[in-house]
C-alpha positions in Angstrom: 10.4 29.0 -26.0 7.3 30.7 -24.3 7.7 33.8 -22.5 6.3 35.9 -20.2 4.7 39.1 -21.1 5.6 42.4 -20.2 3.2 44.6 -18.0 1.6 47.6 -20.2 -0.7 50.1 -18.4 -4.0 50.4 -20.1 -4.8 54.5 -20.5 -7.6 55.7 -21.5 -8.1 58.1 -24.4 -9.3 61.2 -21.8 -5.7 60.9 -20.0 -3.4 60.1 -23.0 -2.6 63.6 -22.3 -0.1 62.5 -19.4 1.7 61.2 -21.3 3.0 64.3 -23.0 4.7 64.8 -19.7 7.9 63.4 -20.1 9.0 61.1 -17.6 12.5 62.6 -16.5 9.8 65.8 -15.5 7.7 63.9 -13.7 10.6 61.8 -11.3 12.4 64.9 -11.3 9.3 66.6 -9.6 8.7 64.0 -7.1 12.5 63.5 -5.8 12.3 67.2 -4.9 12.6 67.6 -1.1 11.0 70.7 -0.8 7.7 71.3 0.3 5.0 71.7 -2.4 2.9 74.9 -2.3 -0.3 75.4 -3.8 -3.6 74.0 -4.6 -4.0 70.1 -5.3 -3.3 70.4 -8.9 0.0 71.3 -7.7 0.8 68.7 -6.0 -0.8 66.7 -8.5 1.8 67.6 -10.4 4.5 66.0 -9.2 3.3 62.6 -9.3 4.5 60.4 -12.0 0.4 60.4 -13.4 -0.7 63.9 -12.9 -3.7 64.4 -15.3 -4.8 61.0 -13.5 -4.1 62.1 -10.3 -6.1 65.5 -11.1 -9.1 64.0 -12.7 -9.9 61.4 -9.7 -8.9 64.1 -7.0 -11.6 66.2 -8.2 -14.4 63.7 -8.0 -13.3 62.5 -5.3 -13.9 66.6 -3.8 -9.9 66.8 -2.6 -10.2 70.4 -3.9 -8.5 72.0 -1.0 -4.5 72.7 -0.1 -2.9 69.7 1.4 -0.9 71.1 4.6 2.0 68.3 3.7 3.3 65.7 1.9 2.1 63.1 4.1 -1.5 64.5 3.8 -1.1 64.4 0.1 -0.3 60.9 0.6 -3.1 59.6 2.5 -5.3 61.6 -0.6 -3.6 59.5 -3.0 -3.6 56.3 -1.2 -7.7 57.1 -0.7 -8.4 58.0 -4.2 -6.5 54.5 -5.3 -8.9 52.7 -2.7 -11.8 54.3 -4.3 -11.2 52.9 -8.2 -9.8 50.1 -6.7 -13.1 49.3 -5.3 -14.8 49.9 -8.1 -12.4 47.8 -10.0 -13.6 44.8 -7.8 -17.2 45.8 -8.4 -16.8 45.2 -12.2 -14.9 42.1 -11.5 -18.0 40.8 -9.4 -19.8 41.5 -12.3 -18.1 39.9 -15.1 -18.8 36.4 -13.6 -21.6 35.5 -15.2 -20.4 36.5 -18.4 -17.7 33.8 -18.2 -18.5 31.0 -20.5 -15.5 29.6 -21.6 -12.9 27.5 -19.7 -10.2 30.6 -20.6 -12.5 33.6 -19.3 -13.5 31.4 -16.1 -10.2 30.7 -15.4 -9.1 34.5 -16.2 -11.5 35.4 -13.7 -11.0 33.6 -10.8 -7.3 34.3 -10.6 -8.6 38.6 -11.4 -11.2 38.4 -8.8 -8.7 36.8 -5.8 -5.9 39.7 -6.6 -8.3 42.7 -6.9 -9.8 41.5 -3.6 -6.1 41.3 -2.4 -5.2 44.4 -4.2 -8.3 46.4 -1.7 -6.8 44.4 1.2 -3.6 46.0 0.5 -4.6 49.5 0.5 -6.4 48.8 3.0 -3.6 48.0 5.1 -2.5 50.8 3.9 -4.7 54.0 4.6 -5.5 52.1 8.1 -1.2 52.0 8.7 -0.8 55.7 7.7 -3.4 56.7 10.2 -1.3 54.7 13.3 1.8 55.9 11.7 3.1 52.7 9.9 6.7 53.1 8.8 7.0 54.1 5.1 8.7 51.1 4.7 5.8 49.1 5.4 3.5 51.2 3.3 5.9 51.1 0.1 5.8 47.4 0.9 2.4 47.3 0.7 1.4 49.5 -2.3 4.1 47.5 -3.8 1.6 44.6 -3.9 -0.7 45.9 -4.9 0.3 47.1 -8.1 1.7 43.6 -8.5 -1.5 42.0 -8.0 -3.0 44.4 -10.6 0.0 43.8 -13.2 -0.8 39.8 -12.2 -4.1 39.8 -13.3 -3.3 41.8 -16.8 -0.7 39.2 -17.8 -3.1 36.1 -17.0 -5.7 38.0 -19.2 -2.9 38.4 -21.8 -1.5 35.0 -21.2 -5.2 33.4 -22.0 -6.0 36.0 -24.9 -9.0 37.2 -23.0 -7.8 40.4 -22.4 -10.6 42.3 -24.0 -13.6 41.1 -22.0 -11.1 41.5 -18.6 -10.0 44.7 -19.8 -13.3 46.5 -17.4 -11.4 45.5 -14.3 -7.8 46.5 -15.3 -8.5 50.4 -16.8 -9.7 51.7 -14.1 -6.8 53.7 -13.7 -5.6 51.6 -10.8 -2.7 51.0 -11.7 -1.9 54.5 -12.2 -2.6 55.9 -9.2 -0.8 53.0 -7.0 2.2 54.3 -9.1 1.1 57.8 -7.9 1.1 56.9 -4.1 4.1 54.7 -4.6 6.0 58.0 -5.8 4.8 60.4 -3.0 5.7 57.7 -0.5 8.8 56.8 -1.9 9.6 60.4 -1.3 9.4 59.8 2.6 10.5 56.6 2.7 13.9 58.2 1.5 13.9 60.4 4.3 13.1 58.1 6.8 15.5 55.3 5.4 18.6 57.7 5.4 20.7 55.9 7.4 19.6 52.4 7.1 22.6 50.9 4.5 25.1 52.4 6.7 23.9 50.6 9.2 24.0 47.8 7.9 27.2 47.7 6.1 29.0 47.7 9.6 27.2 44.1 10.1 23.9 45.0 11.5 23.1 41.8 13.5 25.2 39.5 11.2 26.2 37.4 14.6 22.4 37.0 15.3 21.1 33.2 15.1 17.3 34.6 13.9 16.0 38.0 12.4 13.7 40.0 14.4 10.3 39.8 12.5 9.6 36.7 14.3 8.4 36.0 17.3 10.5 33.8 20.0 7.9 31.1 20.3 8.1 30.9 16.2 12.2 31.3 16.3 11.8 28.1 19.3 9.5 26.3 16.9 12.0 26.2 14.0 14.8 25.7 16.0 12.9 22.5 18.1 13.8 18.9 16.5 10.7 18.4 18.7 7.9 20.7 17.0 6.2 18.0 15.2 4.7 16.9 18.8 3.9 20.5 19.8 1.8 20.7 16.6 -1.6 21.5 16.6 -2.8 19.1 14.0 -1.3 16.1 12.3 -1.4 15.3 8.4 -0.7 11.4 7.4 -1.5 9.6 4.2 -1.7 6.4 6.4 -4.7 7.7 8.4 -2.9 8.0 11.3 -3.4 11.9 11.5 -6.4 13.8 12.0 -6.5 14.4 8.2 -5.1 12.8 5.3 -5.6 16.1 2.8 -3.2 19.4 3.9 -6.0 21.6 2.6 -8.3 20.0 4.8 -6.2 20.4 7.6 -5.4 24.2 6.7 -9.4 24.5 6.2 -9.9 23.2 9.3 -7.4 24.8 11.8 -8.2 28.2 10.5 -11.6 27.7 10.9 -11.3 27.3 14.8 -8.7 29.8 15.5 -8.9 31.3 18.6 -7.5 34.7 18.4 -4.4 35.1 16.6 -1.9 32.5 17.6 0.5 30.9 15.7 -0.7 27.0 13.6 1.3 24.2 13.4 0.4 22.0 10.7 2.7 18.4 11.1 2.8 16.7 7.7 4.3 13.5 7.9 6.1 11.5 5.4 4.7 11.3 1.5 3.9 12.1 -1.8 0.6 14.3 -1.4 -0.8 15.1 -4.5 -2.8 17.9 -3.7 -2.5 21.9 -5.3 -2.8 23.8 -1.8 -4.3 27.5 -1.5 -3.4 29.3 2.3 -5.8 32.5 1.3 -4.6 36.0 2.7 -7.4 35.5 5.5 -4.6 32.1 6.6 -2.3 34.5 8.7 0.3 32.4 11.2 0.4 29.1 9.7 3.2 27.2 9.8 3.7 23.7 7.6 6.2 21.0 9.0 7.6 18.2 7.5 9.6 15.1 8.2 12.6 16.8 5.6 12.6 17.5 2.4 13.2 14.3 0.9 10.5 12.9 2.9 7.3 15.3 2.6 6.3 16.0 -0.8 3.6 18.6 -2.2 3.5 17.3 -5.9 1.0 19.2 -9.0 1.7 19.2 -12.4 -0.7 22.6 -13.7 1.1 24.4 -16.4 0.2 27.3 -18.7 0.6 24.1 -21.7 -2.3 22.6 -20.1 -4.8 25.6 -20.0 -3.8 27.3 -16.9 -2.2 30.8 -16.2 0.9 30.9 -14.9 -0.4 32.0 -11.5 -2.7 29.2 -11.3 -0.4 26.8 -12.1 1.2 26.9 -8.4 0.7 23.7 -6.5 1.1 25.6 -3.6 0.0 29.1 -3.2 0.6 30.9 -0.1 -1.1 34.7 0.8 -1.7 34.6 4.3 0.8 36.5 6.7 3.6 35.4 8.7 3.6 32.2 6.8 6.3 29.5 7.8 7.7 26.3 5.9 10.5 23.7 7.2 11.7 20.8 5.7 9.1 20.1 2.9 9.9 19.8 -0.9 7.4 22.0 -3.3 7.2 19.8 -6.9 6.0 20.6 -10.4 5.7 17.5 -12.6 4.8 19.3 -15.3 8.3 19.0 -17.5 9.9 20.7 -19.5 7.8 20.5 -22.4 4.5 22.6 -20.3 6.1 25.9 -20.5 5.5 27.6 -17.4 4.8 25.7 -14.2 4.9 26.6 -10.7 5.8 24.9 -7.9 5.5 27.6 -5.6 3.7 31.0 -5.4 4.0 33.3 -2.1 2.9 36.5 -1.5 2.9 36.1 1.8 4.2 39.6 3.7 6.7 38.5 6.3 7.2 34.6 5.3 9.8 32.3 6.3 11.1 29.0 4.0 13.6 27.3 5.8 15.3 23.6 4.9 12.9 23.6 1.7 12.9 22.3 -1.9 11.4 24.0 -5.0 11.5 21.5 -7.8 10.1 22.4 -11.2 11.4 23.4 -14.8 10.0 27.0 -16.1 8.7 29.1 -13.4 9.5 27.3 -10.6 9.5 29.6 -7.3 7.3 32.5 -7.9 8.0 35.5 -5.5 5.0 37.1 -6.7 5.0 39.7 -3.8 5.9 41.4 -0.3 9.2 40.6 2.3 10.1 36.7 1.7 12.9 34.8 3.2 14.7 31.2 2.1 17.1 29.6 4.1 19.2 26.4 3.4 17.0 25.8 0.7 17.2 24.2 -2.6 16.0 25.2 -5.9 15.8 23.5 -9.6 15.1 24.6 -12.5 15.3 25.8 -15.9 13.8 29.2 -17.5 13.0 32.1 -15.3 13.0 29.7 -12.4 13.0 32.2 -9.5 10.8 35.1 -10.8 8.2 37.8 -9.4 8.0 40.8 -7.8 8.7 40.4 -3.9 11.4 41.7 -2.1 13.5 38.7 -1.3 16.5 37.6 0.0 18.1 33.9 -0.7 20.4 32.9 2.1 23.0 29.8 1.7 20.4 28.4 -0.9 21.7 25.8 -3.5 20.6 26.8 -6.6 20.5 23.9 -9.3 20.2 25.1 -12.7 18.2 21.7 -15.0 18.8 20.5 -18.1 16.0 22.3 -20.5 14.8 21.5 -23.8 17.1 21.7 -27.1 17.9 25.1 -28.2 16.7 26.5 -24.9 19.0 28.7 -22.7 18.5 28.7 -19.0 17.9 31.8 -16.5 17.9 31.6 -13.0 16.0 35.0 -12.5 13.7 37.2 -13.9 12.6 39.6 -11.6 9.3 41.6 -12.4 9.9 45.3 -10.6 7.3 47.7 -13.1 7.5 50.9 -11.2 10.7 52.5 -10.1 9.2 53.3 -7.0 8.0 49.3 -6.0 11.2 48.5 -3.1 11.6 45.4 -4.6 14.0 43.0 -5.6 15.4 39.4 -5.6 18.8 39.0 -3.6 20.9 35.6 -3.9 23.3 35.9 -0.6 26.0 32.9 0.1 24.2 30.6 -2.0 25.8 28.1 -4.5 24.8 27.6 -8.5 25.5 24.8 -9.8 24.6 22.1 -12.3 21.8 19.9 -11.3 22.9 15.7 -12.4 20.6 15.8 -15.6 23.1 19.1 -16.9 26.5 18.2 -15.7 27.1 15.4 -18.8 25.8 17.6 -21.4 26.7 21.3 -19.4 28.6 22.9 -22.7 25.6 22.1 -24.7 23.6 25.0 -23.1 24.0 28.3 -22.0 23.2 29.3 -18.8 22.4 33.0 -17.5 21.7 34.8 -13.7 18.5 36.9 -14.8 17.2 39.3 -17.5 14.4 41.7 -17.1 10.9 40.4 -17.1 10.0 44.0 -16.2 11.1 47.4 -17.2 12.9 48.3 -13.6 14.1 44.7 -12.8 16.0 44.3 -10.2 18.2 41.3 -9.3 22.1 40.9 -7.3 24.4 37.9 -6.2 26.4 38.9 -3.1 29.3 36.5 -2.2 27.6 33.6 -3.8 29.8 30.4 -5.3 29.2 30.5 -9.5 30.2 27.6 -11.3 31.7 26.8 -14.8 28.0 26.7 -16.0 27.5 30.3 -16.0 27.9 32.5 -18.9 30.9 34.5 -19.0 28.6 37.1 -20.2 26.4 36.5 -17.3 23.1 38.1 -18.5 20.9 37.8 -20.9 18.6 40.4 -22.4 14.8 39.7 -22.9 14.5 38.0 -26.0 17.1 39.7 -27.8 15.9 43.6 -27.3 17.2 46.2 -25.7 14.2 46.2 -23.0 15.0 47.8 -19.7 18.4 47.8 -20.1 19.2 51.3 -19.2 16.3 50.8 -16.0 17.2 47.5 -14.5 19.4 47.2 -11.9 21.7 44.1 -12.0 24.4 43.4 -9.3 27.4 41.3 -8.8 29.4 42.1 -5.3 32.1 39.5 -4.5 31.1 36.4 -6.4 33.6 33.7 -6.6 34.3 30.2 -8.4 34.7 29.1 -12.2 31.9 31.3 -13.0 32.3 34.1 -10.9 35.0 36.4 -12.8 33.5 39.7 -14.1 35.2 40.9 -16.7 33.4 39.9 -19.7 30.2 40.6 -17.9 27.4 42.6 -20.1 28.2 46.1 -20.7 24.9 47.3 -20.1 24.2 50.8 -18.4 22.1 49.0 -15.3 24.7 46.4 -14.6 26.9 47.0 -12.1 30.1 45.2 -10.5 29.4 46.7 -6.8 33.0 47.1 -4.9 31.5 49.6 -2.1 29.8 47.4 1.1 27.4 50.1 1.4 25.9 49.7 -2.1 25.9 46.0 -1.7 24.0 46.3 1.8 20.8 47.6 0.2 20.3 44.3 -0.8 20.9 42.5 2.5 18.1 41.1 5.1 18.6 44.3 7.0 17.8 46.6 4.1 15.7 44.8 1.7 13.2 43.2 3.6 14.1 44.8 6.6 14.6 41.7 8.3 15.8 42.9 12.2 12.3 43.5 12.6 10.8 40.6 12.1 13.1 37.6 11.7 14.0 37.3 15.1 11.0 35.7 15.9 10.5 33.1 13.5 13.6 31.5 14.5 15.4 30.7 11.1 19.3 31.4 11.5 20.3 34.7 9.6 23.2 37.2 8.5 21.1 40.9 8.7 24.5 42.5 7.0 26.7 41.5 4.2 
């Protein structure tokens, strides 16, 4: 079966002397509370990448004492910003160069993410300087290693990884990890009481979390919204376009200031692969129901594409909204990966939606997500990436594969311990999808294994059935990968498949009895979901 590949930071030779530093040193340094006191080599020194951090400090002339940790932090966030940019300047570059299908390919998905990858930390040195929450920061420096890590794999994936290699050693990577330590220092701090909060309930009796707006929570809660949209898509003419890109194209086009789009797309199949760029913020999609309004592709990594480019739909713009539309890969079984979905939308909303695809279906590449009353199918890896998500009274409907495959429902991609990430399945249902149930015992069927070294996946109070593995787990391709660093949770699961007692045994799975621990994963804590959910109207439980 095809696999995904595991994200490997390129070092060069002058800084393989970091990694003489041995990791339990280096975390060990940066959990310490107390204030750092010295010149910048020493606080250099408690970042997970010191003789990185040291090197780029100095050119960039940060020679003097930071007064804090949150100066130190801005410092690092800057330094990033700076090979970041000089990342994207080599990716310019390398366009020319491409002359093949793979390399062209390679290249378009490297340039979008490194130009997302600046936007982050852009977002990011511009929050710290208007006093973002850390949160919000962590969230966002969370991206953009993810985007980095992205466009490694689909160099990998397409063996080019050679001539994209330029772009991705830049030491990027390493010095996100750097900020995302130093930050996730103070986001500690500020977060102290935030999982007791929420293990009393938070705003569990709440119809909508608070990140959206009133007029957004009235628009998913209206039956009429379709006539209070701003622009109609038909396949019958009868709209003002017959293409949803067009109509995306359009609308964004002639914004006027920041207000929310509606986008009604009327019953059909459209055949169309869809791109809302991060410059798209406030769209919202309608449909006529998810049986009815169809997005339909059939890209797969079989067929020449990477797995990020294989999405029919790709969403990156903020605040993006979806209600009662299916998402469809036709790819098949027999593609490998193929995506019906990709988001990396910070502070998105799916609500009464369908994800239908094999491999790869629903990729959570990055940032706060959150489904509702949706339905997913599929086979391998079929909810995977490396957002923090939470799945609320979701059906979750496992496919029949391919002989001699088994099927994983998960496979979370969290590569830095530091990243606050993390897919949680809340009140949902899995179950067999109809093309299983006759042959069910003929495959095995697993909740997750660990894409990534620090992957991090739970099931809180969610229905199992008799097609789950009693083991419930599975490792990556028989090793022993991540096993002592993922986190894997199971807190009050029920149904044929829900007993835990011949779980795995390994030392990052954990049966969670205490509410509190389980409440980390919860809308409140995860995606901190009081603070914007509200607003976009979707009904919500904030606590367990």
């Amino acid at each position: 079966m095809a696999s995904k590949l595991h994200f490997i930071p390129i070092i060069p030779l002058f800084f393989i002397l970091s990694s003489l530093l041995s990791p339990a040193t280096v975390y060990s340094a940066v959990d310490n509370r107390q204030p750092v006191r010295g010149d910048i080599n020493s606080w250099c020194a408690t970042t997970p990448h010191p003789a990185t951090c040291k090197f780029f400090m100095a050119r960039a002339g940060y020679n003097f004492k930071p007064k804090c940790r949150d100066d130190f932090r801005t410092m690092t966030v800057e330094v990033a910003m700076e090979r970041a940019l000089h990342a994207q300047r080599h990716a310019k570059e390398l366009e020319k160069h491409c002359h093949s299908r793979r390399k062209k390919m390679v290249w378009l998905d490297c340039d979008k993410l490194v130009d997302d990858t600046i936007f982050q930390l852009n977002n990011t040195v511009r929050g710290l300087k208007t006093n973002c929450s850390a949160f919000d920061a962590q969230t966002w420096l969370s991206a953009a290693l993810t985007n980095i890590h992205t466009c490694q794999a689909g160099s990998v994936q397409l063996n080019v990884s050679h001539f994209f290699r330029p772009v991705v050693s830049f030491n990027v990577s390493e010095l996100i990890s750097n900020s995302l330590a130093v930050n996730g220092v103070l986001l500690d701090e500020q977060n102290s009481t935030t999982a007791s909060a929420a293990a009393d309930g938070g705003d569990g009796g709440r119809e909508f979390p608070s990140w959206l707006t009133a007029g957004d929570r009235r628009l998913l809660q209206s039956a009429s919204v379709r006539s209070k949209a701003n622009y109609v898509v038909s396949k019958d003419g009868k709209g003002q376009f017959r293409s949803i890109q067009a109509a995306i194209n359009y609308a964004t086009s002639r914004r006027k200031g920041n207000q929310r789009i509606v986008i009604y797309i009327k019953r059909g199949v459209y055949n169309e692969n869809v791109q809302i760029g991060s410059n798209m913020n406030k769209i919202m999609l309608v449909g006529d129901g998810l049986r009815y309004t169809i997005i339909t592709g059939s890209r797969s990594v079989a067929s020449g594409f990477t797995t990020y480019s294989t999405a029919t739909v790709g969403v990156d713009g903020l605040n993006f909204i979806a209600r009662g539309i299916t998402f469809r890969n036709t790819a098949g079984p027999q593609k490998a990966q193929a995506v019906a979905l990709r988001s990396a939308s910070d502070l998105s909303v799916f609500y009464a939606c369908s994800f239908e695809g094999y491999q790869d279906t629903l990729f959570v590449l990055a940032q706060r997500q959150f489904y509702k009353s949706c339905y997913i199918y599929g086979t391998i890896d079929f909810i995977f990436g490396n957002a923090a998500v939470v799945f609320q009274n979701c059906v979750i409907y496992v496919r029949k594969p391919l002989w001699g495959q088994s099927n994983v429902v998960t496979a979370q991609g969290r590569a830095d311990p530091f990243q606050n990430t993390g897919i949680s399945i809340h009140n949902c249902r899995v179950m067999a999808a109809p093309d299983l149930k006759p042959v069910i015992r003929s495959y095995k069927t697993y909740l997750g294994r660990p894409w990534q070294q620090y992957s991090r996946t739970v099931f809180l109070k969610t229905y199992l059935d008799s097609l789950v593995n009693p083991q419930g787990w599975m490792p990556w391709e028989n090793s022993k990968f991540g096993l002592t660093t993922l986190y894997y949770g199971e807190y009050k699961n029920f149904g044929p498949g829900g007993s835990t007692r011949s779980r795995v045994k390994w030392p990052g799975y954990h049966i969670i009895t205490s509410s509190t621990e389980a409440s980390k994963f919860t809308v409140a804590s995860l995606i901190a979901g009081r603070s914007w959910l509200p607003s976009a109207g979707v009904p919500f439980t904030a606590g367990l």
